[in-house]
Every structure is written in C-alpha cells, then in structure tokens.
C-alpha positions as CSV (number, residue, x, y, z in Angstrom):
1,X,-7.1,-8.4,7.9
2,X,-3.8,-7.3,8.4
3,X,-0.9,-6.7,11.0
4,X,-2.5,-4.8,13.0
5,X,-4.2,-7.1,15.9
6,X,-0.4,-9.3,15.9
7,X,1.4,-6.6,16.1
8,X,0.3,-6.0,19.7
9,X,-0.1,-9.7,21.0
10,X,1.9,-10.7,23.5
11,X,4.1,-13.9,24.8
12,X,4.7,-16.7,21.7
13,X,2.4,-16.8,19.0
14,X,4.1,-19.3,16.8
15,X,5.7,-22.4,17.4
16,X,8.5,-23.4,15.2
17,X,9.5,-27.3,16.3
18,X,12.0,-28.9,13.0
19,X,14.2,-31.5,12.7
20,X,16.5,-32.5,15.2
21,X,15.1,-30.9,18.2
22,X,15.4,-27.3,16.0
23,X,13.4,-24.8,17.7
24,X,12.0,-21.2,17.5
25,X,9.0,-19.2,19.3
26,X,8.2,-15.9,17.7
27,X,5.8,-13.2,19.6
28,X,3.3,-11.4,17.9
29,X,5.4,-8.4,17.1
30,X,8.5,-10.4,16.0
31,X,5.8,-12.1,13.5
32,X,4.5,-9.0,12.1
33,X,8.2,-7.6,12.3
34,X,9.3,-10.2,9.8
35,X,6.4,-9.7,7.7
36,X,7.7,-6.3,7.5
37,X,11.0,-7.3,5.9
38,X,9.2,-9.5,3.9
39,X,7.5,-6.6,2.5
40,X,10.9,-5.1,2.2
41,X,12.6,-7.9,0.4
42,X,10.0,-8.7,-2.2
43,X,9.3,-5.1,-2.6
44,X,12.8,-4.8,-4.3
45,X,11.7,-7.6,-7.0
46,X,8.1,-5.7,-8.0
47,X,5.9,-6.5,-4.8
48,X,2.4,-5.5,-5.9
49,X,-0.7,-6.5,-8.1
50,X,1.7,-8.2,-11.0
51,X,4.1,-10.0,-8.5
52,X,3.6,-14.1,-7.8
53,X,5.8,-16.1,-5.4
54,X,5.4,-19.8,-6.0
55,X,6.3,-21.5,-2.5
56,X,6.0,-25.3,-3.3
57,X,6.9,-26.3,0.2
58,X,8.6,-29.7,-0.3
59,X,9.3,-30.0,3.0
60,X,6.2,-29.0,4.9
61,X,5.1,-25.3,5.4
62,X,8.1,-23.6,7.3
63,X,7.7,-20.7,9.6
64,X,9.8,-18.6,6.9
65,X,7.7,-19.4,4.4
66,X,4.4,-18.8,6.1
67,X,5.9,-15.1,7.0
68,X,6.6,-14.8,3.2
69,X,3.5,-15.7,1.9
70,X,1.6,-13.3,4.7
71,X,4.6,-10.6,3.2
72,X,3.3,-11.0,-0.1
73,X,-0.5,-11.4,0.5
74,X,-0.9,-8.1,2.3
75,X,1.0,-6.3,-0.1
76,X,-1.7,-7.1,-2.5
77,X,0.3,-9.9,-4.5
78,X,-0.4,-13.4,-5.4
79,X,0.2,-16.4,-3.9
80,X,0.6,-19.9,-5.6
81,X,1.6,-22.8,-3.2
82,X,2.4,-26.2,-4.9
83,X,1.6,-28.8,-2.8
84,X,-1.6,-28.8,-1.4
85,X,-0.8,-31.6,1.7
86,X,1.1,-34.1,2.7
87,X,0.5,-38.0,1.7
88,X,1.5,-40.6,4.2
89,X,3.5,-43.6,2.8
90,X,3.1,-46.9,4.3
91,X,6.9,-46.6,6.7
92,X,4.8,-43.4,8.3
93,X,7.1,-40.8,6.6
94,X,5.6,-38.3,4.3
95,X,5.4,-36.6,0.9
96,X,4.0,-33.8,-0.9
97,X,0.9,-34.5,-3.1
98,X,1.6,-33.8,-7.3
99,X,-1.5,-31.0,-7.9
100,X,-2.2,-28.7,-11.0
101,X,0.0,-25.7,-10.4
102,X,-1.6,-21.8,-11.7
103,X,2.0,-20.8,-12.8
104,X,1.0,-18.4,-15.8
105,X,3.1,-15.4,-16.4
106,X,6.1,-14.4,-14.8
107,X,6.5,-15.0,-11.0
108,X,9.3,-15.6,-8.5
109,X,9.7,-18.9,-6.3
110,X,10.6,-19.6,-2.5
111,X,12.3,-22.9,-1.6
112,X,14.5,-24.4,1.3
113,X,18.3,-25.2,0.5
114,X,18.4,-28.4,-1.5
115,X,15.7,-27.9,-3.7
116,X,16.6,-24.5,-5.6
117,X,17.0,-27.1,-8.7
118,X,13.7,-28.1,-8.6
119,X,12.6,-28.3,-12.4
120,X,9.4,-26.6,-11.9
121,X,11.6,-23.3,-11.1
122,X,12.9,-22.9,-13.9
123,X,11.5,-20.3,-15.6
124,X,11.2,-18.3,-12.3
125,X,12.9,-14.8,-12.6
126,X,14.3,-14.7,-9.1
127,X,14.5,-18.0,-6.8
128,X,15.0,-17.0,-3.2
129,X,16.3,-19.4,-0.8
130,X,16.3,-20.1,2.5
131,X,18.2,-22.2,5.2
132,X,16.1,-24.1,7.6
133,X,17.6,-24.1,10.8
134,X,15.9,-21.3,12.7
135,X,18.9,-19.6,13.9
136,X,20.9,-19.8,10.5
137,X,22.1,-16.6,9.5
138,X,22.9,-17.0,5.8
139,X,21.9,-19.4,3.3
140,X,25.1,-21.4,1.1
141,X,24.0,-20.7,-2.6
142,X,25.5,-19.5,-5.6
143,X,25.3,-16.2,-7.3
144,X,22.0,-16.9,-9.4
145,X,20.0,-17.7,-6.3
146,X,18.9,-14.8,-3.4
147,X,20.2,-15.7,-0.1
148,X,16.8,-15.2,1.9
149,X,18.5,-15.5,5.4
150,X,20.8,-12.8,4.6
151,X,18.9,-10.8,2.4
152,X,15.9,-9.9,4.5
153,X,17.9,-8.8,7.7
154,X,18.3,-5.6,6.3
155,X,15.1,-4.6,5.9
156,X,13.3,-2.8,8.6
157,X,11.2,-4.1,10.9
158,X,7.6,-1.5,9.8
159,X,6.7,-0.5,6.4
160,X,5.8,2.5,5.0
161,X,3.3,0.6,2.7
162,X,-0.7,-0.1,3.9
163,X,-0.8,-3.5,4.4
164,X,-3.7,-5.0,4.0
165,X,-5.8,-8.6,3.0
166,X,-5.7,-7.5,-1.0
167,X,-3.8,-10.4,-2.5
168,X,-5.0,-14.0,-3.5
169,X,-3.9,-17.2,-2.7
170,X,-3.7,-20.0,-5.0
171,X,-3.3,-23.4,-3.6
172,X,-2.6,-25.1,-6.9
173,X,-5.1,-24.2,-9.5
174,X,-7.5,-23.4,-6.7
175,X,-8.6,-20.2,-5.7
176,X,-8.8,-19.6,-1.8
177,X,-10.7,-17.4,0.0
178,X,-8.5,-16.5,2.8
179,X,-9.2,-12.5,3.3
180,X,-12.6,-13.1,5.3
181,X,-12.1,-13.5,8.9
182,X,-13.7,-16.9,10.3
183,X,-15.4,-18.1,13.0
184,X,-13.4,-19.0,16.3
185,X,-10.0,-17.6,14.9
186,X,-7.9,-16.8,17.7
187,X,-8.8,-19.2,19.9
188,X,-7.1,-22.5,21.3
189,X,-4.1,-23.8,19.9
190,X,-3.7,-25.0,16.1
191,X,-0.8,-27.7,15.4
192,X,0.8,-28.7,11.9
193,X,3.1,-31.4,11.1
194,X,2.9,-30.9,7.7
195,X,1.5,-28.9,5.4
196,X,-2.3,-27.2,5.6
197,X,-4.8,-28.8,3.5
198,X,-6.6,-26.1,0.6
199,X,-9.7,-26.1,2.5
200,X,-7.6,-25.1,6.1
201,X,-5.7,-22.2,4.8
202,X,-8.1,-19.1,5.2
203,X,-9.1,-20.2,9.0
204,X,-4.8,-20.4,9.3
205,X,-4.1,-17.3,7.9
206,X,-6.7,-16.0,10.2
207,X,-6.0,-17.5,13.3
208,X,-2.2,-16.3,12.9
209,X,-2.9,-12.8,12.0
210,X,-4.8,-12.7,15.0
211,X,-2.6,-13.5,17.4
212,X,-3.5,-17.4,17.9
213,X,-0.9,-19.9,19.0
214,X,0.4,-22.4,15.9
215,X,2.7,-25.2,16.3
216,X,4.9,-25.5,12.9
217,X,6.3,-29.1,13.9
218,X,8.3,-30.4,10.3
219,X,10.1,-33.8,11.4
220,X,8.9,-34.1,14.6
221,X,6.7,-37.0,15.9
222,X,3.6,-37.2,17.2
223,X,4.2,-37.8,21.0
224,X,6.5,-34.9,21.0
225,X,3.5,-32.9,19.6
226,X,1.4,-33.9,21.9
227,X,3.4,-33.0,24.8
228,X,4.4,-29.4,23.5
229,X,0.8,-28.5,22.5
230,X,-0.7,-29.8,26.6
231,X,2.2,-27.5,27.7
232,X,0.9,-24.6,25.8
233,X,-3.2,-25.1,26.8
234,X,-6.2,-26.2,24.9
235,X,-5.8,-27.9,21.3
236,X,-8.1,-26.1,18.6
237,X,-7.3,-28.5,15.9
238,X,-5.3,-30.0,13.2
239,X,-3.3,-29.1,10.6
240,X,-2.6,-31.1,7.1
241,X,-2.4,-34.7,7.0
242,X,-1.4,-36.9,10.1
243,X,-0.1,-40.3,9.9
244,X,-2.7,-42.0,13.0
C-alpha cells in the first residue's frame, strides 16, 4: 500500500466533524498531500527504520494525527498508539482505555495542545504538537515543544522518498498487521467517534489509503452522525466504541 491509489481520488475522502460544529473535508490528493509534509516534517527528526512516534490520542484519533501516523508508516517507521479505544462512562461521555505501552528506546511523541505535559512524554526527544481546530494555523507552545501547525506548512506537498507499507504499527504492546490490503476496503462509508479499536486498524488504514470515505467525528453526537453519514451514501461500518 501506499499513496498512490489516494492520490488520484476524487471529491472528499475524509470527514473531519470536532467540537463545536468544527469542520474539515479533505480530497484524496490533499490527504496524500499532507502525508507528504508529514514525510517532510518527521524526516528532519530521523524518519526511517530507528524512528517511533508515540501518538497516545487522548482525545480521540484526529484527522492530524491519522495523516501523521500514515507519514510515518510509509516511510518505514514505527508506530506506537497509546490508547487502544474509548470507554464509555455511565453520563455517556468518554475516555481513553490505560493499556501496556511498547515505548522501548528512543522515540518522539504527537499530542493535541493541553496535553504536551503528559507524564508518559517525558522522556520523548522531540514532542510535536498540534492545535485542533481544523483551520488553526499555528499551535501556542513554548520553545521546547514543535509547533506541528506551523511547522509542516513548509514542507512540500510530494516527496522524493518511495513511500511505501514498510513500517509497523503498535497499538499498545500489540503488534498490528496493517500492510495487507483487506477485503471490501474502499467501499461504503466508515464513521468514528472515537478512537479505532486494535483489531479495526489495518481495515482503516486500508480503506483510507484507498480512497474510501471516513467520518472523524471527536465531540459530536450521535444524531448528528447519523445525519452526515445518510448525506454522504451507504454506511460500511463503525469505528471504536459507541455509547448506544
């Protein structure tokens, strides 16, 4: 798998529905053109075989974290995601699961504004960090943290590396095996209100790289859900946990 089947899909691919009515749709090619400066940004810090970004997601999977972990898996580096879904609490909100973590060695970490002092960063050598809203154009940290918003929008949109499915993805201590295609990627519409479950992550990571619609919906409820993904066609399935 890589880029190359995005690349050239047309019309919205990815759904990007946050809090407070926050919105983005991303085509194929703007996917795979942020990839590309994904590519560009982690490529500065080592990007290869010996690199590991830990995104622990606190928030639910983002759509610039999902473009950062696809940067770093076809670019042959490792993937460690800390929270492997989301728990639903008795008042119907939501919170990540506490799962073993495969943090040996050096790596770098990924995490939205608020949470760059999150103790299990630490030792990271770089923590890059990014601000949620989907328009925002810079990110307000100090010097010790990367500004992901501003950072990456100088990197250009292709890369002269050969991307390709050679990195591995660890969903806390677990190995997945996300670089086989599936059966029925592509097809229908997947939706997410939190974050994938282990066992979901290779048909994801497929279904996006080939051009299938995803809804990213963090702090949005149900109905509105509902409504977006009838107004976009047939429903494949489900992402992460839901609350009914």
């Amino acid at each position: 798998m890589d880029l190359s089947i995005i690349s050239r899909t047309g019309g919205p691919v990815l759904f990007w529905r946050g809090p407070d009515y926050d919105q983005l749709d991303l085509t194929g090619p703007v996917v795979a053109n942020w990839v590309n400066k994904g590519v560009g940004l982690f490529g500065d810090y080592g990007l290869g075989p010996d690199f590991t970004l830990f995104v622990p997601m606190p928030a639910g999977l983002h759509w610039r974290e999902l473009v950062a972990i696809l940067s770093v898996l076809l670019a042959d580096g490792r993937v460690v995601l800390g929270a492997g879904a989301q728990e639903p609490h008795s008042d119907g909100s939501t919170a990540a699961r506490d799962i073993p973590i495969a943090l040996d060695g050096d790596f770098h970490a990924l995490v939205p504004l608020g949470h760059e002092d999150d103790e299990r960063l630490a030792a990271a050598e770089e923590v890059f960090v990014y601000n949620p809203p989907a328009l925002a154009l810079s990110t307000p940290v100090d010097e010790d943290f990367i500004d992901v918003n501003s950072a990456i929008r100088a990197y250009p949109d292709v890369t002269p590396r050969r991307l390709q499915s050679t990195g591995s993805l660890m969903v806390g201590d677990e190995e997945i095996p996300w670089a086989e295609p599936t059966d029925g990627s592509g097809s229908g519409i997947l939706m997410a209100n939190s974050t994938p479950q282990p066992h979901e992550w290779a048909a994801f990571l497929d279904h996006v790289l080939r051009g299938g619609e995803s809804v990213l919906a963090n702090g949005m409820d149900e109905a509105r859900i509902a409504d977006l993904a009838s107004s976009l066609g047939e429903v494949r399935g489900r992402l992460g946990s839901w609350t009914k």
